[in-house]
C-alpha positions as CSV (number, residue, x, y, z in Angstrom):
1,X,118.6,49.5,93.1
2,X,121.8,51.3,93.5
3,X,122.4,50.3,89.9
4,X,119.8,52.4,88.9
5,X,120.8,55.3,90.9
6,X,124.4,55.3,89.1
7,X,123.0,55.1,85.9
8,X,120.6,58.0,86.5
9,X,123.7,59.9,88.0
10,X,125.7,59.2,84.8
11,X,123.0,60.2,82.7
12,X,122.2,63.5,84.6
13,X,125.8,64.2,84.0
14,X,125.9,63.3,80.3
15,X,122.5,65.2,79.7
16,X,124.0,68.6,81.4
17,X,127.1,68.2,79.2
18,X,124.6,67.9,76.3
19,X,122.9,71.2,77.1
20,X,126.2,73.3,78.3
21,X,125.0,73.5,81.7
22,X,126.6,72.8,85.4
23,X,123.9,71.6,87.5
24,X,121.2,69.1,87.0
25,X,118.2,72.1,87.8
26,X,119.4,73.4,84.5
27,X,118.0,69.9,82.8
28,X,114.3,71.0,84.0
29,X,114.0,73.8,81.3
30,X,114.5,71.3,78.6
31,X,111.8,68.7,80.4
32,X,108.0,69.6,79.5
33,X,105.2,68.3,81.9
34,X,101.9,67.6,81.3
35,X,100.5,70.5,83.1
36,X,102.3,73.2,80.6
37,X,105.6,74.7,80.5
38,X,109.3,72.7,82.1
39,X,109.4,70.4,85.0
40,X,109.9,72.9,88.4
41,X,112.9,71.4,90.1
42,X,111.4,70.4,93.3
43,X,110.0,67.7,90.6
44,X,113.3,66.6,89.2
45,X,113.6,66.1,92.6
46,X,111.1,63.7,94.1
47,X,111.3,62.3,90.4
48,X,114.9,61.3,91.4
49,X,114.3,59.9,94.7
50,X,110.9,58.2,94.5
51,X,110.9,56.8,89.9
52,X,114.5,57.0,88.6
53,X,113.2,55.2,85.8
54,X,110.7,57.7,84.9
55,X,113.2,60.2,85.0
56,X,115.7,58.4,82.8
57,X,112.9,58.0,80.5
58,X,112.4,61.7,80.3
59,X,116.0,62.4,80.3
60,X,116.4,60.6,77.3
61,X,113.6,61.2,75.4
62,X,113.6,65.0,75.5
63,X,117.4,65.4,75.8
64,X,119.7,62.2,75.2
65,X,118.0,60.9,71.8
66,X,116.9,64.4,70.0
67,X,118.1,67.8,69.8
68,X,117.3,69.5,73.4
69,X,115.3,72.7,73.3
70,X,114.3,75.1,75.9
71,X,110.3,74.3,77.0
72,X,109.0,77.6,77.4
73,X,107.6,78.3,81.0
74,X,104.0,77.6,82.1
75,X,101.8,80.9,81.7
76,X,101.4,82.0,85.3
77,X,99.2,84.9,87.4
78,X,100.4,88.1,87.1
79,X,102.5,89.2,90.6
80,X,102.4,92.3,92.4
81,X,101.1,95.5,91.1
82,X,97.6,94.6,90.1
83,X,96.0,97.1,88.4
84,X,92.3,97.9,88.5
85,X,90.4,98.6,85.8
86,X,87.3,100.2,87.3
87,X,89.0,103.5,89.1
88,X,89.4,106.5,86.9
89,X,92.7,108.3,87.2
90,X,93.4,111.8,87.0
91,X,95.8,114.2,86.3
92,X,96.7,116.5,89.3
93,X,95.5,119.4,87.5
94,X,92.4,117.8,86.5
95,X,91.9,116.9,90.3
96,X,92.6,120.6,91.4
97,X,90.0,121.9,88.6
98,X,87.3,119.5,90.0
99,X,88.2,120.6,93.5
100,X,87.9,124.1,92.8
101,X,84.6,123.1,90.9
102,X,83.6,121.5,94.6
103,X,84.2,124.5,96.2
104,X,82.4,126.4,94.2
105,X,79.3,124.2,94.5
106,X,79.6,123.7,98.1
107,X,79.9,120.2,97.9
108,X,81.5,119.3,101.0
109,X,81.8,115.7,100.6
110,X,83.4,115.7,97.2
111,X,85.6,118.5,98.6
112,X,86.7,115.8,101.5
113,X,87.2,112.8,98.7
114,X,89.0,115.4,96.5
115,X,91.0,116.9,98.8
116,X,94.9,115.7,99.7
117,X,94.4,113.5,102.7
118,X,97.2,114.7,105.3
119,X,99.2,112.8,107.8
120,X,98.3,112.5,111.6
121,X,101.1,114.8,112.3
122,X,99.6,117.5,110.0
123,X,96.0,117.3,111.1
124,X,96.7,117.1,114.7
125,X,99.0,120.3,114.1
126,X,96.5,122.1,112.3
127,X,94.0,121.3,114.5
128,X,95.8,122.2,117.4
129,X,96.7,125.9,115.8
130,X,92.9,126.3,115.4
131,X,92.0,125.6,119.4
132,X,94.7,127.8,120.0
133,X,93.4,131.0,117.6
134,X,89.5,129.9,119.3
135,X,88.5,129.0,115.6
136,X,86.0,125.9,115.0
137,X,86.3,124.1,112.2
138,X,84.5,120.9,111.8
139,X,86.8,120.3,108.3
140,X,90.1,120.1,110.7
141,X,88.8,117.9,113.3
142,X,87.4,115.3,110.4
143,X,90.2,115.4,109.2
144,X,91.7,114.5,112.2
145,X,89.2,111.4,113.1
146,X,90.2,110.2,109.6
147,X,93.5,110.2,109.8
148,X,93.5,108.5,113.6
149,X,91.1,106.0,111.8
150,X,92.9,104.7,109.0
151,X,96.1,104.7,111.1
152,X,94.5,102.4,113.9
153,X,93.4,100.1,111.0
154,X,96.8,100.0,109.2
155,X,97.8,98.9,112.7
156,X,95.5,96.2,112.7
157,X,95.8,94.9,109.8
158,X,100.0,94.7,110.3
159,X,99.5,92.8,113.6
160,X,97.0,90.3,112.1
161,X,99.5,89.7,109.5
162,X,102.4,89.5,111.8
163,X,100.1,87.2,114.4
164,X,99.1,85.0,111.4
């Protein structure tokens, strides 16, 4: 058994020297998998440990006995930014024209989805200066309720994920 290992080692080394690379994770980008694209590393890995033989087959079919070439890597799910296809997006001065169009119309509840949403400093502010000057305004104190609201969820949500 240990026969095999030294073997594998010495190929490992000779198949790195064959590719101009310094570690044996640099072998995996010239080792295709069934699934698509190079053998992952944690592979090589197990592969090592668990069938050295398999892996000296690889080795020296793919790298040893022909001309080693980079495996390109497996197609994978896009990461991160995800963009979504069904929202419209505006320019600010289209959104200020159909804000002003809102106005114009009355249309309170477009004027509310249209309209910058402010932070919980700036509504309780404004709200407060309106008590103050003995003005009501409903607009202020939704505002307000909204702000609160989407802050308490935010909060949620982050203690879930920090629970989890």
């Amino acid at each position: 058994m240990s026969s095999t290992k030294e073997e594998l080692e010495n190929l490992i080394n000779e198949a790195i020297k064959k590719v101009g690379g310094y570690k044996e994770n640099e072998l995996c980008k010239y080792l295709p998998v069934s699934t698509g694209g190079y053998m992952h590393h944690f592979t090589f890995r197990k592969m090592k440990k668990r069938d050295p033989k398999e892996l000296m087959g690889y080795i020296k079919k793919y790298i040893i006995n022909g001309s080693p070439s980079a495996v390109s890597p497996k197609k994978r799910a896009a990461r991160g930014s995800r963009k979504r296809r069904d929202q419209l997006i505006f320019s600010r001065n289209q959104l200020e024209r159909m804000l002003n169009i809102a106005k114009l119309a009355g249309d309170n509840e477009i004027i509310n989805i249209l309209s910058p949403k402010k932070s919980l400093a700036s509504a309780k502010r404004d709200l407060i200066n309106s008590i103050r000057q003995n003005r009501v305004e409903p607009e202020l104190w939704n505002a307000y309720v909204e702000c609160s609201n989407s802050m308490n969820s935010q909060m949620n949500q982050e203690s879930q994920l920090a629970n989890s």
